[in-house]
DSSP file (Angstrom, degrees, kcal/mol; ACC not computed):
  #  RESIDUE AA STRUCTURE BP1 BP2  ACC     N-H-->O    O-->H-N    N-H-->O    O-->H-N    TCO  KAPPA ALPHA  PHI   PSI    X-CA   Y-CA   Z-CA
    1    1 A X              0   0    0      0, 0.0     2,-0.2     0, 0.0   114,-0.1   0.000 360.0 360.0 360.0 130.7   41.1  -13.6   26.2
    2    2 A X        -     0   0    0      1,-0.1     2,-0.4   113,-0.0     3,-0.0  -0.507 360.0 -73.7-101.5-175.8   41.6  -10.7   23.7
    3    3 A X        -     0   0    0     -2,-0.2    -1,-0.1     1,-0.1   108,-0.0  -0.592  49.4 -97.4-108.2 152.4   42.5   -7.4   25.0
    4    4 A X        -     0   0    0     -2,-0.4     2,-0.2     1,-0.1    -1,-0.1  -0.023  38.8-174.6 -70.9 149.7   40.4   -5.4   26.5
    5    5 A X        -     0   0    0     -3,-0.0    -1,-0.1     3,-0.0     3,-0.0  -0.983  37.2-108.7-128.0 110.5   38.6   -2.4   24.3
    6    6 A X        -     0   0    0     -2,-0.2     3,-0.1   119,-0.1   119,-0.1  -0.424  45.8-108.8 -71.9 160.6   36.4    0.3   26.0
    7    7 A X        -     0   0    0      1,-0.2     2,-0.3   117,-0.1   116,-0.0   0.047  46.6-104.1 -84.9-170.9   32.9   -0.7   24.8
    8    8 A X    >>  -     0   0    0      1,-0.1     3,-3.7    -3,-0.0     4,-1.5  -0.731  32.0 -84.9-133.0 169.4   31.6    2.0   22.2
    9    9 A X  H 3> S+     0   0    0     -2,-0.3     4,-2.3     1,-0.3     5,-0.2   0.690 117.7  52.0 -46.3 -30.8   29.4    4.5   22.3
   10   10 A X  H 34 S+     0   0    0      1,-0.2    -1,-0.3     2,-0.2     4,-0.1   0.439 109.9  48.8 -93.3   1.3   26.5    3.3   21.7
   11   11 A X  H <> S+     0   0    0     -3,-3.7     4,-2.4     2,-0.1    -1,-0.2   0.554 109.0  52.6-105.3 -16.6   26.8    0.6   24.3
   12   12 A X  H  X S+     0   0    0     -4,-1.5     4,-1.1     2,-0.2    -2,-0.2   0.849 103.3  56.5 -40.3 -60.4   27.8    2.9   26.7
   13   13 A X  H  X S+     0   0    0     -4,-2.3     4,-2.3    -5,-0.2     5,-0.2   0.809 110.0  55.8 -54.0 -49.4   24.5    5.2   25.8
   14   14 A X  H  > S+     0   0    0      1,-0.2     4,-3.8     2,-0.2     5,-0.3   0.957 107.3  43.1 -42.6 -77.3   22.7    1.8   26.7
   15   15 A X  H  < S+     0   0    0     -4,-2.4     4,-0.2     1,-0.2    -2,-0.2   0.727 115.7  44.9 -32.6 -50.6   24.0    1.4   30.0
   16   16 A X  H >< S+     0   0    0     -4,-1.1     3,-0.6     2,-0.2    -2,-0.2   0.837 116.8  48.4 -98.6 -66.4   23.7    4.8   31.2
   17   17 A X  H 3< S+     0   0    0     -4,-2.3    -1,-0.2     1,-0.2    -2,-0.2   0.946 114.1  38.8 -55.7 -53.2   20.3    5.0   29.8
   18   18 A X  T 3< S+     0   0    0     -4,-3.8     2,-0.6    -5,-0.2    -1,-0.2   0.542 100.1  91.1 -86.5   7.2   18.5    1.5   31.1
   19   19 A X    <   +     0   0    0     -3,-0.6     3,-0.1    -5,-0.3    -1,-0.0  -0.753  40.3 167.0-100.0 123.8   20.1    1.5   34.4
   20   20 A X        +     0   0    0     -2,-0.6    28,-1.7     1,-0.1     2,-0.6   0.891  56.0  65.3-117.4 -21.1   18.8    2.9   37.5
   21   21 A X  E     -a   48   0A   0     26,-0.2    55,-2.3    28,-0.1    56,-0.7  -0.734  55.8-162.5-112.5 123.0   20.8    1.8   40.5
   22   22 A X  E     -ab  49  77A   0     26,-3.1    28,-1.2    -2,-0.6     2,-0.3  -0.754  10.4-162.6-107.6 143.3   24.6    2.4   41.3
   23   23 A X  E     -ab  50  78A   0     54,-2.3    56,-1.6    -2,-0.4     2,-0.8  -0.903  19.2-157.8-113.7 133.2   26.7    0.6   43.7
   24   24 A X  E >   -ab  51  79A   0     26,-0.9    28,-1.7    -2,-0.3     2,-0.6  -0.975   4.3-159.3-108.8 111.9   30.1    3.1   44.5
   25   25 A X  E 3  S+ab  52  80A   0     54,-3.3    56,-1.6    -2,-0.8    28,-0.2  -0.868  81.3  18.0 -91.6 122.4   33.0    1.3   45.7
   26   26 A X  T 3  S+     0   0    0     26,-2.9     2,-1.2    -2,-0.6    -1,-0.2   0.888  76.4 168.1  77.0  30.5   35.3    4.1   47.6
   27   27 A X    <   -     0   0    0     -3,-0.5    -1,-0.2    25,-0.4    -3,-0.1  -0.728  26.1-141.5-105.4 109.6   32.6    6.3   47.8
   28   28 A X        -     0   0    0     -2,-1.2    28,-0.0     1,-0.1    25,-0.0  -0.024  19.1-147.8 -54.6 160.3   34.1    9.5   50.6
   29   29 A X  S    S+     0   0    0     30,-0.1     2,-0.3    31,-0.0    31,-0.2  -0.019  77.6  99.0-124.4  27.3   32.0   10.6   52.6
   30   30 A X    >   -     0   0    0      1,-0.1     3,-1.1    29,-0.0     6,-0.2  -0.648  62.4-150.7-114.4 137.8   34.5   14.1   52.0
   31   31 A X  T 3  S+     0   0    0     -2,-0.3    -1,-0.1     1,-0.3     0, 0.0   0.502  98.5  67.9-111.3  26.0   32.9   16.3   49.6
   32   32 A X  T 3  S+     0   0    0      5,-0.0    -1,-0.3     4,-0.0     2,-0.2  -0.172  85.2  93.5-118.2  -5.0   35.9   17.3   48.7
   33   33 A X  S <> S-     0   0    0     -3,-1.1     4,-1.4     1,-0.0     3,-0.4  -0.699  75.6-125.6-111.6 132.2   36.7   13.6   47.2
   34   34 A X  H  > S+     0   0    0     -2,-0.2     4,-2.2     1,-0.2     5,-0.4   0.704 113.2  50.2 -52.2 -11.3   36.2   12.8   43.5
   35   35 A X  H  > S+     0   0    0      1,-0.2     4,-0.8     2,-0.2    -1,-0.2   0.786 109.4  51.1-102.8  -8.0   34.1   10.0   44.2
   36   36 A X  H  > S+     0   0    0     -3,-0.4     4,-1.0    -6,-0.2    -1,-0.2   0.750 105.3  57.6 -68.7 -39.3   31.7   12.1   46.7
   37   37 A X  H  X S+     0   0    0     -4,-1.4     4,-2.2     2,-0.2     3,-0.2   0.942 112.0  38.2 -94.3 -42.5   31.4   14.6   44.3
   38   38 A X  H  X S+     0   0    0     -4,-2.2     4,-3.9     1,-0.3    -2,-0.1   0.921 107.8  64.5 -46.3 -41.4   29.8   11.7   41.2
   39   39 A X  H  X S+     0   0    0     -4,-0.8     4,-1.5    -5,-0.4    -1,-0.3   0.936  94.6  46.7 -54.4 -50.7   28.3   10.4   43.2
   40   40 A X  H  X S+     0   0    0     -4,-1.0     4,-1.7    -3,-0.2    -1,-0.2   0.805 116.5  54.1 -59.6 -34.2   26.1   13.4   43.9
   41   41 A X  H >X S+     0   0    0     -4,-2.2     4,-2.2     2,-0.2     3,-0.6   0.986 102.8  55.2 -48.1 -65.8   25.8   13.5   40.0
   42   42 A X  H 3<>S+     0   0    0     -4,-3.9     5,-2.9     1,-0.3    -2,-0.2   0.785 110.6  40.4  -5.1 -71.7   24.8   10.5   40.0
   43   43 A X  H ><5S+     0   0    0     -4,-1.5     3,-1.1     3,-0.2    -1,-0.3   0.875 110.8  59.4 -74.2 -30.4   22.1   11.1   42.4
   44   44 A X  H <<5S+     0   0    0     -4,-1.7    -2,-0.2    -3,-0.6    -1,-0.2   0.940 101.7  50.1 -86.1 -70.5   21.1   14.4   40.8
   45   45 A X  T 3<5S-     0   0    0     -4,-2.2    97,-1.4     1,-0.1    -1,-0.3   0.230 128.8 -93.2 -82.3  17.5   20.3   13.1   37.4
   46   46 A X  T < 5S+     0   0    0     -3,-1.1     2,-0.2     1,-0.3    -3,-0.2   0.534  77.7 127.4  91.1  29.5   17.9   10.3   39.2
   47   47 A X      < -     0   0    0     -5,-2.9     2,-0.5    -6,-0.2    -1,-0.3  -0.655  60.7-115.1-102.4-163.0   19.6    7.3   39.8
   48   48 A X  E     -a   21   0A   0    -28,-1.7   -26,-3.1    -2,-0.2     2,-0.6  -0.675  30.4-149.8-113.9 145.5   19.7    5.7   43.2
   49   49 A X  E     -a   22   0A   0     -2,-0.5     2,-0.4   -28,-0.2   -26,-0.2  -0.885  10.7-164.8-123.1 144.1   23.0    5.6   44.5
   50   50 A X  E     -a   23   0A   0    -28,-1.2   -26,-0.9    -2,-0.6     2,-0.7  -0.945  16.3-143.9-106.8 127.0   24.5    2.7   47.1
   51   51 A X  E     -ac  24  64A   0     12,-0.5    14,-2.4    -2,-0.4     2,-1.2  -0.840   8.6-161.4 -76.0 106.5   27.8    3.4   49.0
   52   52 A X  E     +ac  25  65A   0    -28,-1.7   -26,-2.9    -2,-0.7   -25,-0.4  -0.637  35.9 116.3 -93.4  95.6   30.1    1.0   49.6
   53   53 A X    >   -     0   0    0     12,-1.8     3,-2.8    -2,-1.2     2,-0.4  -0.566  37.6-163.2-161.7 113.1   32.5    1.5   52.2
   54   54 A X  T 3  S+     0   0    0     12,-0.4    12,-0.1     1,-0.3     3,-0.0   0.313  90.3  66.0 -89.9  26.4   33.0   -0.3   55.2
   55   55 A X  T 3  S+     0   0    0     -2,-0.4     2,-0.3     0, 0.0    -1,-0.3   0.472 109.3  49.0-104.7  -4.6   35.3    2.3   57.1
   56   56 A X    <   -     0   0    0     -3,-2.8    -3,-0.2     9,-0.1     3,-0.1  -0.833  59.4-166.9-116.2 158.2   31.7    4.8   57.0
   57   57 A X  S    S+     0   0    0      1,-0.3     2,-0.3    -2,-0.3     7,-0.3   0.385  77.0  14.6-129.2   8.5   28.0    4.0   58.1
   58   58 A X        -     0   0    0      5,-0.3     2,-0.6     7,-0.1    -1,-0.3  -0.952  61.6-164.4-159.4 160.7   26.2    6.7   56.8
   59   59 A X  B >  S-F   62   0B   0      3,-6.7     3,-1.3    -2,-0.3    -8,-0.1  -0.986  88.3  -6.0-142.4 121.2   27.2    9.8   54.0
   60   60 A X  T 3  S-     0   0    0     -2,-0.6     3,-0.1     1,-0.3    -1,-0.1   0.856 130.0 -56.5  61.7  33.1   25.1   12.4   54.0
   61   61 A X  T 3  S+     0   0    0      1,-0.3    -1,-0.3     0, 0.0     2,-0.2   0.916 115.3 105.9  50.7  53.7   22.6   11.0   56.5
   62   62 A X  B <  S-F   59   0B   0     -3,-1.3    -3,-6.7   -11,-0.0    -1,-0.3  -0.756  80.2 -88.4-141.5 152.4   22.0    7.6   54.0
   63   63 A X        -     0   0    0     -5,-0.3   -12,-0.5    -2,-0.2     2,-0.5  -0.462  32.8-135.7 -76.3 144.6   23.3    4.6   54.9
   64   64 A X  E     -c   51   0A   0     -7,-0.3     2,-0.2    -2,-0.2   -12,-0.2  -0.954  14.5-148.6 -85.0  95.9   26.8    3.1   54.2
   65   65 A X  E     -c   52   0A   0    -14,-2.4   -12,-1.8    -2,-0.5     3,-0.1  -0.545   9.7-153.5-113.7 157.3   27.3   -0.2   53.2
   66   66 A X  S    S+     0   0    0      1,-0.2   -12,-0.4    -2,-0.2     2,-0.1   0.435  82.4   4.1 -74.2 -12.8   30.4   -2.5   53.9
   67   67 A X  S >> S-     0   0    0    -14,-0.1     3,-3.2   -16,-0.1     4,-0.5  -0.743  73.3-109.5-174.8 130.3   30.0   -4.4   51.1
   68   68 A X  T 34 S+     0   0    0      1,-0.3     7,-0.0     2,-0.2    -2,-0.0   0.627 110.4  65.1 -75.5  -6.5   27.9   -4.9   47.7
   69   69 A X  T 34 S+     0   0    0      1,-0.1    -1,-0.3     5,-0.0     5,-0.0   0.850  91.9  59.6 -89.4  -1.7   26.3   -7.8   48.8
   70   70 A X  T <4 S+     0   0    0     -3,-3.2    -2,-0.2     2,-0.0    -1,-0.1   0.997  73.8 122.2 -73.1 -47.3   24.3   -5.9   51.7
   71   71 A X     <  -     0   0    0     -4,-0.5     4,-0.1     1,-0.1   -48,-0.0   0.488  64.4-144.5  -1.9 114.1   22.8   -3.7   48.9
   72   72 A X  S    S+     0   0    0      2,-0.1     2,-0.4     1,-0.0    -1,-0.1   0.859  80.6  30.6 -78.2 -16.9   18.9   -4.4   49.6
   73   73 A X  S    S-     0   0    0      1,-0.2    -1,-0.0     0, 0.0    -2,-0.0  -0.914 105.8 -78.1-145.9 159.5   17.9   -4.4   45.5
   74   74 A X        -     0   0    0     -2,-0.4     2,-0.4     1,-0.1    -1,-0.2   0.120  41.7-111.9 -56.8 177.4   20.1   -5.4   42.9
   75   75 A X        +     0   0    0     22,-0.3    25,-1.3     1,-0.2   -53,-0.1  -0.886  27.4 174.5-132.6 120.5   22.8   -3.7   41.4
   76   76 A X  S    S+     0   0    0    -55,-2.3    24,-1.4     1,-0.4    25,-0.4   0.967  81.7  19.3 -90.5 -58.3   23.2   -2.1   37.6
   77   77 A X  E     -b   22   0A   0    -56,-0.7   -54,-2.3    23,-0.2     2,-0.6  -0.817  60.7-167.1 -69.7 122.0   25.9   -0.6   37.6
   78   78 A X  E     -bd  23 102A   0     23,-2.1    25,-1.4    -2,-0.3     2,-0.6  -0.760  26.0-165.4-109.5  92.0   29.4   -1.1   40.6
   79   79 A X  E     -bd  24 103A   0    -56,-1.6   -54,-3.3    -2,-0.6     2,-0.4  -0.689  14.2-143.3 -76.2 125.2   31.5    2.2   39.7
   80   80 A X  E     +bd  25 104A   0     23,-4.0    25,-2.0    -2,-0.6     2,-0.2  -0.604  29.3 179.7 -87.6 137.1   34.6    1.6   41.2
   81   81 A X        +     0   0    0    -56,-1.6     2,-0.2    -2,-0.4    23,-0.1  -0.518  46.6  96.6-153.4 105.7   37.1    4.0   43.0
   82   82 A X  S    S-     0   0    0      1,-0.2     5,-0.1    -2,-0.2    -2,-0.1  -0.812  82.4 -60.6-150.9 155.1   39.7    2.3   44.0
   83   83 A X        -     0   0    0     -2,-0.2     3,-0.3     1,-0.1    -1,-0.2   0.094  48.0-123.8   3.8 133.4   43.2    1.4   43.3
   84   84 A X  S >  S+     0   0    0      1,-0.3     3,-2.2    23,-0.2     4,-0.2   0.942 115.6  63.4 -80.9 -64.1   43.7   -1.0   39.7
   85   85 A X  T 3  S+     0   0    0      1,-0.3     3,-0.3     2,-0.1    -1,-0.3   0.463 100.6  42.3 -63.1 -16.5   45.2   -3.2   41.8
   86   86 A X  T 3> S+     0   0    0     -3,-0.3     4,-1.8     1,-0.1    -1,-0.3   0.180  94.5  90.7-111.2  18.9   42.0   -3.8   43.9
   87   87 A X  H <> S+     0   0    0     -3,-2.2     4,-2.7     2,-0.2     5,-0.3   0.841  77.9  55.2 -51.7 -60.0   39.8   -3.9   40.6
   88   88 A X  H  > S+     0   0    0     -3,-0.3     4,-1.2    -4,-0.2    -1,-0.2   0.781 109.2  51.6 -67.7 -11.1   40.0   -7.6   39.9
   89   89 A X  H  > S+     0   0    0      2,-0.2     4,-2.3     1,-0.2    -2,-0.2   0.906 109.7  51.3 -82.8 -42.7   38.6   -8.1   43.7
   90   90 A X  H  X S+     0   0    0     -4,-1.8     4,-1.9     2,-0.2    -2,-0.2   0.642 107.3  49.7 -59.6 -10.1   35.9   -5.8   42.9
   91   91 A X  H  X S+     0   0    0     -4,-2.7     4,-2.4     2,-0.2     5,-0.3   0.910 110.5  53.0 -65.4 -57.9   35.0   -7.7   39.7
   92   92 A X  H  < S+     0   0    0     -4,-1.2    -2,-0.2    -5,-0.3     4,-0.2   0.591 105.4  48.1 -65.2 -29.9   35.0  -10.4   41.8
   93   93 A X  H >X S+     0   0    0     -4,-2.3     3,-2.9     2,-0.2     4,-1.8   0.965 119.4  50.1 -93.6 -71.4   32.3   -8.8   44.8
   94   94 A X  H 3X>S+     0   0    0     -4,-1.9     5,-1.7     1,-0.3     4,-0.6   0.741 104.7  46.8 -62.5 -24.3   30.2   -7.9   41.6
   95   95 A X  H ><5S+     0   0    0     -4,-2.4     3,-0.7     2,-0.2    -1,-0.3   0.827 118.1  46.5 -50.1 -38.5   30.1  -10.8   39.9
   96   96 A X  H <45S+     0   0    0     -3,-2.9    -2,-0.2     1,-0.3    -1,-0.2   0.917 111.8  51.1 -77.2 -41.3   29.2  -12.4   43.6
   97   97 A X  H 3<5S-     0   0    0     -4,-1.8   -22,-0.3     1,-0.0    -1,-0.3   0.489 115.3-114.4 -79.1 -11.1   26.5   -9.6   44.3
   98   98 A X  T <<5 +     0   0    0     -3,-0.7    -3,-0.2    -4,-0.6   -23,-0.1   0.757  57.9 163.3  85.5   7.1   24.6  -10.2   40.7
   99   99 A X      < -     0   0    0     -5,-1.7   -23,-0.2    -6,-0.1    -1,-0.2  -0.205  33.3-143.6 -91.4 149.8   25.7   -6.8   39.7
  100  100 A X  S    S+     0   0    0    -24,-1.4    23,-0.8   -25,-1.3     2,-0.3   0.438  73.9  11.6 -98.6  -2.1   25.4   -6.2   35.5
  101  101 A X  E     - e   0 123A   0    -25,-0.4   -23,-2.1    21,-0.2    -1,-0.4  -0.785  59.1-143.0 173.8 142.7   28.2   -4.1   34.9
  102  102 A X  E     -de  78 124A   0     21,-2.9    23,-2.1    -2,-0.3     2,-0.8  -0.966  12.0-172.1-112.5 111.8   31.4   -2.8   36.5
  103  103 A X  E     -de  79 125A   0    -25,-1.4   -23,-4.0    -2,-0.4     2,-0.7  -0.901   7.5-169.7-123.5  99.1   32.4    0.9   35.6
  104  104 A X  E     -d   80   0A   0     21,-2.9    23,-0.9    -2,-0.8    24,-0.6  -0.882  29.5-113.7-107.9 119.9   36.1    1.4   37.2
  105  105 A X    >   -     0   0    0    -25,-2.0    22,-1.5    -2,-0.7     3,-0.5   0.485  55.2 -47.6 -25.0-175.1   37.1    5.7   37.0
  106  106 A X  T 3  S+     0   0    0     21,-0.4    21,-0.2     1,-0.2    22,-0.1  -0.119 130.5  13.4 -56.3 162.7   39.4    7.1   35.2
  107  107 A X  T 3  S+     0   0    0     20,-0.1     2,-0.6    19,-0.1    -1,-0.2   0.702  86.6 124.3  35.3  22.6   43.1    5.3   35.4
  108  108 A X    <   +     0   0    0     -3,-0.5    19,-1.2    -4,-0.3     2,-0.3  -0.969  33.4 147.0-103.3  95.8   41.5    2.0   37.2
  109  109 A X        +     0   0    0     -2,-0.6     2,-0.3    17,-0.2   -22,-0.1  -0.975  12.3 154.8-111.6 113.2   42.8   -0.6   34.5
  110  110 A X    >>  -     0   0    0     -2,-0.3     4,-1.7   -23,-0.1     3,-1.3  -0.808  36.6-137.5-132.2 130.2   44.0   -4.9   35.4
  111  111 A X  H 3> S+     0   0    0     -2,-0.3     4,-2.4     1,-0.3    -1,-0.1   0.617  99.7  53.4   2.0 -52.9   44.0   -7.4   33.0
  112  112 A X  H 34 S+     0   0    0      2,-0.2    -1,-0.3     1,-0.2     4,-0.2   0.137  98.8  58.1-127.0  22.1   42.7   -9.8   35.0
  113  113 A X  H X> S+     0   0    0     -3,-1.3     4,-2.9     3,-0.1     3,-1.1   0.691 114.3  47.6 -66.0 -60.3   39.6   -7.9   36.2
  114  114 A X  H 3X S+     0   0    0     -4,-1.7     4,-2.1     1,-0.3    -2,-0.2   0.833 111.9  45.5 -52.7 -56.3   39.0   -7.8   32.4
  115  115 A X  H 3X S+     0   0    0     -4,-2.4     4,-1.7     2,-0.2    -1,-0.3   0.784 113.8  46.3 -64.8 -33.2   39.6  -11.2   31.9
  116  116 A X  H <> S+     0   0    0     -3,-1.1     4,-2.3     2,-0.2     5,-0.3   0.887 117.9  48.7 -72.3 -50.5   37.4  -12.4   35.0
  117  117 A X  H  <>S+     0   0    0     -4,-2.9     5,-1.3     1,-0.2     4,-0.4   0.813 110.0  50.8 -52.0 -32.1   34.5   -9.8   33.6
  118  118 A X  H ><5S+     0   0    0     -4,-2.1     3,-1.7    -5,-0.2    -1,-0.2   0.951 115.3  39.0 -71.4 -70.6   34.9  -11.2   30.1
  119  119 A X  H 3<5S+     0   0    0     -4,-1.7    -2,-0.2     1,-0.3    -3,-0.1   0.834 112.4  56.8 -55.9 -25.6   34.4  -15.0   31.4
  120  120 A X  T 3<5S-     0   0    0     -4,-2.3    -1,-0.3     2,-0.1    -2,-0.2   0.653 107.5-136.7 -94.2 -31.2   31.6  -13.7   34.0
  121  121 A X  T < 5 +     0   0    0     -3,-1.7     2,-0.3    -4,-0.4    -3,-0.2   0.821  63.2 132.9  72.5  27.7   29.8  -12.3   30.3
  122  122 A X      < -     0   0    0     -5,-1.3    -1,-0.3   -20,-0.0   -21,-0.2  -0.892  66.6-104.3 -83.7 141.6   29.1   -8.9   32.6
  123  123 A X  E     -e  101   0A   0    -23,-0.8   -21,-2.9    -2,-0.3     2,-0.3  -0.469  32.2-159.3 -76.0 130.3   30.2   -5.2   30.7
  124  124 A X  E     -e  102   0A   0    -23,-0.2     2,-0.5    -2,-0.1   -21,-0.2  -0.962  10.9-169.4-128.6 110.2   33.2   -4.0   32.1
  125  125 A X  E     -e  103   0A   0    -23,-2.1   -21,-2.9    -2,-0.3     2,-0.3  -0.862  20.0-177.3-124.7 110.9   33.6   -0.3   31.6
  126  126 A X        -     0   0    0     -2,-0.5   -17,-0.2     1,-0.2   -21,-0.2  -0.898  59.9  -0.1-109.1 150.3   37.9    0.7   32.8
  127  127 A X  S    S+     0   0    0    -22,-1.5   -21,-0.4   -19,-1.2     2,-0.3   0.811  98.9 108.2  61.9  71.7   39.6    3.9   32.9
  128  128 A X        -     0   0    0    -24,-0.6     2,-0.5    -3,-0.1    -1,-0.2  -0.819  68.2-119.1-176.4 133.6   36.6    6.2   31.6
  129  129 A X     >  -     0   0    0     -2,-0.3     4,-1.8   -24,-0.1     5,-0.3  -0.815  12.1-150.9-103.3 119.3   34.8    8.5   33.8
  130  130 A X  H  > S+     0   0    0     -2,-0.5     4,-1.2     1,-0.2    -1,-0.1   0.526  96.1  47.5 -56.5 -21.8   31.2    8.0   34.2
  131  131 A X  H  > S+     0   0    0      2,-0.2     4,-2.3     3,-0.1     5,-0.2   0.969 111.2  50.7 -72.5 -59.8   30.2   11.4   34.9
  132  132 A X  H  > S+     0   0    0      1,-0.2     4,-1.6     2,-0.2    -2,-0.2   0.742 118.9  41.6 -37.0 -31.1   32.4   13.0   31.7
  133  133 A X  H  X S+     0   0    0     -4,-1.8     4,-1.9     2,-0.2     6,-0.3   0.846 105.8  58.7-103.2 -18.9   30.6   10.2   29.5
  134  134 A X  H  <>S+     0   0    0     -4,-1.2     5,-2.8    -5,-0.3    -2,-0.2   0.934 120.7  35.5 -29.5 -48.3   26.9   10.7   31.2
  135  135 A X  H ><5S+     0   0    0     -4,-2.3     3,-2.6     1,-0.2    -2,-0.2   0.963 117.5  54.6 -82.4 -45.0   27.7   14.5   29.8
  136  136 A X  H 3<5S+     0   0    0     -4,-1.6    -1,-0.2     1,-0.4    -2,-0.2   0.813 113.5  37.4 -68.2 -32.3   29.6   13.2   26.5
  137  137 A X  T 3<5S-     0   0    0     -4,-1.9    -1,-0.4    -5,-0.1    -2,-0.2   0.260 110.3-125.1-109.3  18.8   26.9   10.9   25.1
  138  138 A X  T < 5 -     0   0    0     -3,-2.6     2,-0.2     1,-0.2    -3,-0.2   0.794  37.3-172.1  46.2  52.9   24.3   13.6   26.3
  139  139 A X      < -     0   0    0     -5,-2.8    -1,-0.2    -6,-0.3    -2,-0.1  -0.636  23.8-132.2 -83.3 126.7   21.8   10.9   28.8
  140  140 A X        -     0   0    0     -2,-0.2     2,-0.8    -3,-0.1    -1,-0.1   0.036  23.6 -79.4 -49.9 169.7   19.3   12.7   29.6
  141  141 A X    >   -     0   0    0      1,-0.1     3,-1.7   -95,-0.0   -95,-0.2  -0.734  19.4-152.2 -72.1 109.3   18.0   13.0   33.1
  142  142 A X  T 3  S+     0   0    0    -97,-1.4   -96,-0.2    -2,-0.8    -1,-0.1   0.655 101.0  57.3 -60.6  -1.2   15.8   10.5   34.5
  143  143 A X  T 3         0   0    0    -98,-0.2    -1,-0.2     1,-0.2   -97,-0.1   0.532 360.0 360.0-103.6  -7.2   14.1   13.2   36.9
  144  144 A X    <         0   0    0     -3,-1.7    -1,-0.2   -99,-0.1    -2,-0.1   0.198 360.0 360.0 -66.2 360.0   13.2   15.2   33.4
């Protein structure tokens, strides 16, 4: 394994662009929460956003799911927010779920998520925040 490098702009720009459906791992149901509040970005700028968290059952009168494999249509993107340490399980749930890429927030780093995303050949996006690079690489709005 060589060590891990976030992927560069222009595969980033890719992602962002051809992808329409987001899986949230840690996604509050507090709107007060960082991950509450991308999430709404998220939806704003048109993709379709999953929650995953199996201590809620609905946000925001939408359903809550417990885990990415209930997720009724496949998954482009799983932005994680969680703990690094509970990264490499969540590699692990997308990899299981069919999911095309893994986006873990800002300061979400392991090794051995990297290294299981690497063997799995899926894009694994760490410690970069998906809303700040949505803005940075200027992706338009799908709702435009």
């Amino acid at each position: 394994m060589t060590a891990y490098q976030s992927p560069a702009d222009d595969t980033l720009r890719q992602l962002l662009t051809t992808a329409r459906t987001i899986a949230v791992i840690g996604h509050s149901d507090r709107p007060d929460r960082p991950s509450y509040q991308i999430a709404q970005f998220l939806r704003r700028v048109g993709y379709r956003v999953y929650p995953i968290n199996p201590a809620i059952t609905t946000i925001d009168g939408e359903p809550c799911y417990p885990s990415l494999s209930e997720v009724p249509e496949p998954i482009d993107i799983v932005n994680v927010f969680r703990r690094s340490e509970y990264l490499p399980a969540a590699v692990d749930e997308a990899i299981g779920a069919g999911a095309k890429s893994v986006w873990a927030q800002l300061r979400i780093r392991h090794p051995d998520a990297a290294a299981s995303a690497e063997a799995a050949g899926i894009l694994l996006v760490m410690d970069l925040c998906i809303k700040i690079e949505h803005r940075r690489l200027a992706i338009p709005s799908m709702l435009q």
